[in-house]
Every structure is written in structure tokens, then in C-alpha cells.
C-alpha positions in Angstrom: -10.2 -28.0 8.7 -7.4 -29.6 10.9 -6.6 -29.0 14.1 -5.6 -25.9 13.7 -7.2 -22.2 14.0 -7.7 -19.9 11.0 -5.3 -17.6 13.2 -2.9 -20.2 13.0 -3.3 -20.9 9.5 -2.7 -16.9 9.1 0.2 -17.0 11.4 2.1 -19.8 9.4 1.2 -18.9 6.2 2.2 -15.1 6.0 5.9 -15.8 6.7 5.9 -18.4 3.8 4.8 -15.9 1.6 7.1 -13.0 2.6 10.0 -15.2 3.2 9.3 -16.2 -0.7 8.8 -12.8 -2.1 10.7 -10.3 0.4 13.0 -7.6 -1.2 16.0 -7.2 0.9 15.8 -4.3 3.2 17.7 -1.2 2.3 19.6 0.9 4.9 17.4 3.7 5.9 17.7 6.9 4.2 19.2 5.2 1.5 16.9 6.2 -1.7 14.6 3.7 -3.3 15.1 2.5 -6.5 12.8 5.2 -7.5 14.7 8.2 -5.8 12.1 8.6 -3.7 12.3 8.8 0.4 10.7 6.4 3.0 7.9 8.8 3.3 6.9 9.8 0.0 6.9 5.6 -0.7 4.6 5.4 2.2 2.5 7.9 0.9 2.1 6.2 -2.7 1.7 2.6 -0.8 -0.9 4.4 0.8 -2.9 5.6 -2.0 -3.4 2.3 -3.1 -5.3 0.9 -6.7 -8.8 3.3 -5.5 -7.3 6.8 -4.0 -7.3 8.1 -0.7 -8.7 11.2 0.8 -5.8 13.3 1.8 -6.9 15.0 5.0 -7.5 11.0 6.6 -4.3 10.3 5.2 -2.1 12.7 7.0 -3.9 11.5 10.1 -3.1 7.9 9.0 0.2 8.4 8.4 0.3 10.4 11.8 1.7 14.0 9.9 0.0 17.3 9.5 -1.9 18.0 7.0 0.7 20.7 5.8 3.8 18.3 5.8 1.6 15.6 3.7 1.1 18.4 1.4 4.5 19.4 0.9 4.9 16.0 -0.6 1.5 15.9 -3.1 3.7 18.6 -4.4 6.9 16.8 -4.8 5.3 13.9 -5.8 2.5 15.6 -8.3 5.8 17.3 -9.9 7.3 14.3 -10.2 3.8 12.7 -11.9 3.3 9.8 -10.1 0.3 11.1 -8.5 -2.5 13.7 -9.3 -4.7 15.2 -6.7 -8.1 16.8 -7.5 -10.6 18.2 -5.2 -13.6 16.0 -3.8 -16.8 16.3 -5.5 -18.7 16.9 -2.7 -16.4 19.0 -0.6 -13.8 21.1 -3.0 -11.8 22.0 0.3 -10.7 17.9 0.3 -8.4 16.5 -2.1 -8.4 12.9 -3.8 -5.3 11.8 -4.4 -4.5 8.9 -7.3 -2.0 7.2 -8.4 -0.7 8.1 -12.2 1.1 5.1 -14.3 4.5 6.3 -13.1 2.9 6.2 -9.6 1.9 2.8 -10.3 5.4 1.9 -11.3 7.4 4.1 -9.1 5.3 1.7 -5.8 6.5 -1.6 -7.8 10.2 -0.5 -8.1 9.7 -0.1 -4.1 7.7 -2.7 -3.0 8.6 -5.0 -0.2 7.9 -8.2 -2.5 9.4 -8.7 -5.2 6.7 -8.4 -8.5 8.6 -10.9 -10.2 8.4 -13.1 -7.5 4.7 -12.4 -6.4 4.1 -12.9 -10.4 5.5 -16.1 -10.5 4.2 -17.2 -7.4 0.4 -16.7 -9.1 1.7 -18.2 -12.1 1.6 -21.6 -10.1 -2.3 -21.4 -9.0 -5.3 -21.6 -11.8 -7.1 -19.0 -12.3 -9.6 -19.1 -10.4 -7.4 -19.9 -7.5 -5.4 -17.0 -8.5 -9.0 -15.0 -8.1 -9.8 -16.5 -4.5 -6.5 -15.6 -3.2 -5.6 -12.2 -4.1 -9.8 -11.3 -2.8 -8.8 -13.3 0.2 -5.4 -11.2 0.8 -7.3 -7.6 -0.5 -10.7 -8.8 2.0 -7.7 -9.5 4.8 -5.8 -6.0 4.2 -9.1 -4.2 4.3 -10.1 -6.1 7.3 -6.4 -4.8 8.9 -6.7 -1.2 8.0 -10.5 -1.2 9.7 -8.6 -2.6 12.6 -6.0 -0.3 12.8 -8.4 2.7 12.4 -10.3 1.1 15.2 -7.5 0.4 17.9 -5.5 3.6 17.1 -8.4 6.1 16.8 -7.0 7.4 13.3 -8.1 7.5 9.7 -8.2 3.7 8.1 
């Protein structure tokens, strides 16, 4: 390694890549491609490729459990997500993401998927392997953080 940090390497590295791949903001309140709000986006970036648990999401998100579940209602209607109860505890609800979920969080995503997907084009595979674990180990590694210095739910 050169002289510099692994933080530094993080710190000049994650503008290249958003700078490369960044979707122009909107104006706020204006819909998403998908018609969806800010907040129901949120929720389905939230969800993420596994599921979330929807009583650690509201407390994530920093909403009661009662507003987060006026939008599993919109959004289930809408079929981009499905919620079932837990298997151990049928009072909690899993929330995951159907195929139109999937797509309705690309149409809104912050980087581009044509961009990111050319951007990966350009690395081997294997590379292409390392980085996206490296970026998923790093975003895991950011939500245990958050949960830790804000008290809530990673």
C-alpha cells in the first residue's frame, strides 16, 4: 500500500464512483420514475436482495410501526413487495421484494444501472466478484454502524 490510509483510499474512491454513476437529483416531491414517493422508495431500498423484518424497519426508518404499515399496503397493492408473517413469531412480518419490486428500486436508484453495468463490464470476473463483496461487506459494515451510533434497528 502507498502512503495512504484505507480511509483515504475510501474517501477518494466513493466520489469517483458516484460522480460516474449518479442519477440526477429530482426536485422533492416530484414522483419517481416509478410513481412512487420518497418514502415508499426508501422503504423498497430498504428491503434489499434478503428481506427485512418490518417492526426494525419502522424503527430504522425512524416511523411508527402503523405509518410503515400503511405503505406495505400501498406497496403490496401495487405488487412490488409481499409481506408474510415470521416463522418463529407470526405477530412479525417479512417483507420481500417481488420482480416489479426489484424493478420499481432500479427505475429509482441513485446510480444509474446502465452505468453501474457498464462500469463492471470493464473489470474480469473475478474482479467484478471482489468488488461488489467488497462494496456489499462495506454497506453491511455501515448499517452495523449506524445501528450502533444511533441506537435503532440496522
Amino acid at each position: 500500500m502507498t502512503d495512504f490510509t484505507l480511509v483515504e483510499i475510501i474517501q477518494q474512491s466513493y466520489p469517483k464512483l458516484w460522480h460516474a454513476c449518479h442519477v440526477e437529483h429530482r426536485t422533492r416531491g416530484q414522483p419517481h420514475a416509478s410513481g412512487l414517493t420518497d418514502r415508499e422508495s426508501g422503504i423498497l431500498a430498504h428491503i434489499g436482495h434478503d428481506g427485512a423484518d418490518a417492526g426494525p424497519l419502522a424503527e430504522h426508518l425512524g416511523i411508527a410501526k402503523s405509518t410503515l404499515s400503511a405503505h406495505i399496503a400501498r406497496l403490496e397493492s401495487l405488487e412490488l413487495l409481499t409481506s408474510e408473517a415470521a416463522a418463529a413469531d407470526q405477530r412479525r412480518r417479512r417483507l420481500r421484494l417481488t420482480a416489479q419490486g426489484r424493478a420499481a428500486l432500479r427505475s429509482d436508484a441513485v446510480l444509474d444501472t446502465d452505468r453501474v453495468a457498464a462500469l463492471l463490464e470493464q473489470l474480469a470476473p473475478d474482479e467484478r466478484e471482489r468488488a461488489v463483496h467488497g462494496l456489499a461487506t462495506l454497506a453491511a459494515a455501515a448499517t452495523k454502524l449506524r445501528a450502533s451510533t444511533t441506537g435503532g434497528a440496522a
